[in-house]
Structures are given as structure tokens and as C-alpha cells.
N, C-alpha and C positions, 0 to 999 in steps of 0.2 A: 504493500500500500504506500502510494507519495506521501511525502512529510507536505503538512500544509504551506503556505506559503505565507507568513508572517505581513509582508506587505498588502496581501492580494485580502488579508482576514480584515484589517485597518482599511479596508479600502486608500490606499495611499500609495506614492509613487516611491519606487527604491530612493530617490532622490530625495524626499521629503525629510526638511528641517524637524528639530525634536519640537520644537513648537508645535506643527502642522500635525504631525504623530498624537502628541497628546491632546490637540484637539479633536482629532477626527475618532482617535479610542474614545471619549470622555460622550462626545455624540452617540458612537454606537452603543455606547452601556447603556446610555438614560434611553434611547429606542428600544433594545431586549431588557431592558431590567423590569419587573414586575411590578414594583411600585410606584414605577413611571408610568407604561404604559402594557396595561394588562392584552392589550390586541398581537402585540409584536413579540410580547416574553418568550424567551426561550433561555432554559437552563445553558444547554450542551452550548448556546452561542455566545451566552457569556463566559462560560470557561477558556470558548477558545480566543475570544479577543482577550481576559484574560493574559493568558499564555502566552500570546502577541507580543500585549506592552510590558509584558514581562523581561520580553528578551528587546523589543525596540526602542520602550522609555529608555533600556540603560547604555550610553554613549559605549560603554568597553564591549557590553555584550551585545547590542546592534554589530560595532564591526567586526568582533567575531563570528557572529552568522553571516554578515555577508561575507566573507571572506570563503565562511565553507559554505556558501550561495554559489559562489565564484568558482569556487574548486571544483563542486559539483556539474556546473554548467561546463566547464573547458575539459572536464573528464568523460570521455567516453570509450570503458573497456569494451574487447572482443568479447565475443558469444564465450568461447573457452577461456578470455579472464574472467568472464560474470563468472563463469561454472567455476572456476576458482577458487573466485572470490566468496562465490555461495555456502560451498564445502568448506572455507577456512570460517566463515564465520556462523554457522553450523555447530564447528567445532569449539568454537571461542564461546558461544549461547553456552554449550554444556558446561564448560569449565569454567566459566564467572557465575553460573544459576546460582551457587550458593553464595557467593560473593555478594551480587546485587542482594540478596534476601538479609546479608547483615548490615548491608549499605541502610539497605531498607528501615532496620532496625533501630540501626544508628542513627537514620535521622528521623525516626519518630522519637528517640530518649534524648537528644540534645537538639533539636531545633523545634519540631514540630512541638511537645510537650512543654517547654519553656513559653516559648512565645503565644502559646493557647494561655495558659495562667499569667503573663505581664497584660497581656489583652484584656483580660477580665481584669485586673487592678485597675486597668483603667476606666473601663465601658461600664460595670456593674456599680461604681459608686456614685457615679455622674447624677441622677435623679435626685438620691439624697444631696448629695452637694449643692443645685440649684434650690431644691425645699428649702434649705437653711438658710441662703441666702438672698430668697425671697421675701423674708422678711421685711428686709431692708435691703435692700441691693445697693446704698448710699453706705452705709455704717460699715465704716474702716474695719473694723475687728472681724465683720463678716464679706468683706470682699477680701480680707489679709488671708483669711481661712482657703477662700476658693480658688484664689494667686495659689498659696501654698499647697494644693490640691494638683492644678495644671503644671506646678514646676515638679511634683510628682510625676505625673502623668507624661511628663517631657521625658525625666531619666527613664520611667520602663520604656518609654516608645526607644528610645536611643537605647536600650539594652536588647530591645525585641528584633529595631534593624541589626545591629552587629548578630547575633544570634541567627538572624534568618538568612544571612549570606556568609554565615562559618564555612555553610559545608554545600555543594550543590544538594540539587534535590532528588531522588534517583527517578526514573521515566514513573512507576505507575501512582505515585502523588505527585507529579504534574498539575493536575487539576487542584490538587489540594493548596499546592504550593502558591496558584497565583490567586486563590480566594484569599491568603495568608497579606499576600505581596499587597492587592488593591485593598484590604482592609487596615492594613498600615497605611498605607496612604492616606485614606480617608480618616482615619487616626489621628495622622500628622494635620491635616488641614482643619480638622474639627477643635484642635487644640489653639492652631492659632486664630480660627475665628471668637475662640471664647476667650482667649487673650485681647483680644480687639474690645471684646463689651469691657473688659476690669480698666480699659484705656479711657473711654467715650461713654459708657453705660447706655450706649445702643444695642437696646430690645434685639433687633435685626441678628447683629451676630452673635446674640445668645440661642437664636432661635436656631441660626442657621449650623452654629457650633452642635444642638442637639441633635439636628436634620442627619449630618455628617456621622455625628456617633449613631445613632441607631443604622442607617447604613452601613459602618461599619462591622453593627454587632448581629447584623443579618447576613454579613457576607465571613463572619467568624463560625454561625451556628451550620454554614453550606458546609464548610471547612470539617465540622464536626461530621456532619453527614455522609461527606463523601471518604473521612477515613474509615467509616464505621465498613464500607462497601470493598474497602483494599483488600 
């Protein structure tokens, strides 16, 4: 079976700036994403855009895929190298099988497991945090609390990224890995929009800081789902 085509998934041109990338992924999410728009949803198409800007958002590993985009394209073995090639890698499937399965292993006990519970320190206490300081949302001592809440919530996300790009992620949590990937993200920007109300105490980006986390704690609970299925 072909490997998808990353740029072809983004609708985007191999030549498209990381701007245009993360525009045009940020489009197609909110078009298949569910709580956008229920007509267009689809599961498997968010995973694989997903999977896309997993590898496109990031400038080192964009040009490593094109590069073996590249490789691929200018390489065309004989009939008898395929066969070759088929039979050597055949042979290599059996003798890494156990290999990937500790790969596997290893990275559900240090990455996948870690960053599921930094996630939750952050996403799970958010509700009470706003209750408290709705009281007042003026009163220094309760905006001091909820500052000192999001500079929490800073250190786990910055221990959750380190931790989620230790170690690659082996092929069959793929899937898993870019619910992991686009839920930190949305992590990250939920953080600084709630940063933005303790600046201005605009409604807006508390509202919008909320919007952010529950998307992101809906694309952590997919996450849960889809390793239940590995």
C-alpha cells in the first residue's frame, strides 16, 4: 500500500511556506472536526491530517521527509531488485517483530504514560480554577492564585513537549501520537490566551482560553481511545 502523501493530505503545495501549512491544516481540522461541523466529521481524516502536520508543522522533520520524498521519487529499482529488496525486508519484519513490540513498550512507559498525566494536571483543574476566581476576577490574591496556576501549567506543558519528542513514536500509535502532538498544541495556545485575560481582564480570552482547553481535552480522551484499540 502507498504511504500517503503529506502534502496532497494539507491540500498544499510541496513548496508551501510553514505559514500556509499551518493554515491550510488549522482549516481542514475545524471542517472534519465534530464540534465544528457535524456534516463533514470524520474520525480517520482527522488523524491523518493529524499525522500530516505532525511531520510538516516541524521545519527539521518536513525536510527530512522531503528528502526521502526525493529519494523515493529519483529511485526506481528492477523487477529483480524489488524481489530483492522484498525478500531482504521480509527478513528484517521477522527479526525486528520483537524489537518494535519493546519499542512499543517503551514508548507507552516513558512518553505516552507521562504526558497523559502532565495533561490532566493541567486540563482537569482549569474549571475549579476559573470558579475561584470568578468571584472576583479584579482581586489581586485571586488573579495571583490563577497567574500561579498557568505558570504551573507552563512547566508541565514544557515537560510534556520534551517528553513527547524523547523518543520517536513507533508506526502503530501513529495515530495516537498526533492526537498527543495537536492536543499540546492547543494546550500551548489555551495557556496563552488565559495569560492574555490576567493582562487586560478581557472576558474574550478567558472564554476563548476555555474553548482551547476543552479541545484539547477531547483530543487527549481520542488519544485514550485509540491506545485502548493497539
Amino acid at each position: 500500500m502507498a504511504h500517503s502523501n503529506h502534502y496532497e493530505t494539507l491540500q498544499v503545495s510541496s513548496k508551501a511556506t510553514q505559514s500556509e501549512i499551518k493554515q491550510a491544516y488549522r482549516r481542514l481540522v475545524k471542517l472534519f472536526h465534530p464540534d465544528s461541523n457535524s456534516e463533514t466529521a470524520g474520525h480517520e481524516e482527522i488523524v491523518r491530517l493529524n499525522a500530516a502536520y505532525e511531520i510538516l508543522g516541524d521545519t527539521q522533520r518536513r525536510q527530512s521527509y522531503d528528502r526521502q520524498m526525493h529519494k523515493h521519487s529519483t529511485t526506481a529499482p528492477s523487477s529483480r531488485q524489488g524481489r530483492t529488496a522484498s525478500t531482504q525486508t521480509q527478513s528484517r519484519q521477522r527479526q525486528t517483530g520483537h524489537d518494535t513490540d519493546e519499542q512499543l513498550q517503551q514508548w507507552l512507559t516513558q512518553v505516552y504514560k507521562p504526558v497523559n498525566q502532565m495533561l490532566a494536571r493541567i486540563l482537569n483543574p482549569l474549571t475549579a480554577q476559573i470558579d475561584k476566581l470568578s468571584a472576583d476576577p479584579f482581586d489581586d490574591e485571586l488573579l495571583e492564585a490563577f497567574q500561579t496556576y498557568l505558570n504551573t501549567c507552563r512547566e508541565f506543558l514544557n515537560q510534556a513537549q520534551q517528553c513527547f519528542r524523547s523518543m520517536p513514536n513507533p508506526a502503530p500509535v501513529a495515530g495516537v501520537a498526533a492526537h498527543l502532538y495537536y492536543c499540546l498544541n492547543q494546550v500551548g495556545d489555551g495557556i496563552d490566551e488565559l495569560e492574555f485575560f490576567t493582562l487586560n481582564y478581557d472576558d474574550y480570552y478567558l472564554h476563548t482560553g476555555q474553548e482551547l482547553f476543552r479541545i484539547a481535552a477531547g483530543l487527549r480522551r481520542e488519544a485514550q481511545v485509540a491506545i485502548r484499540d493497539i
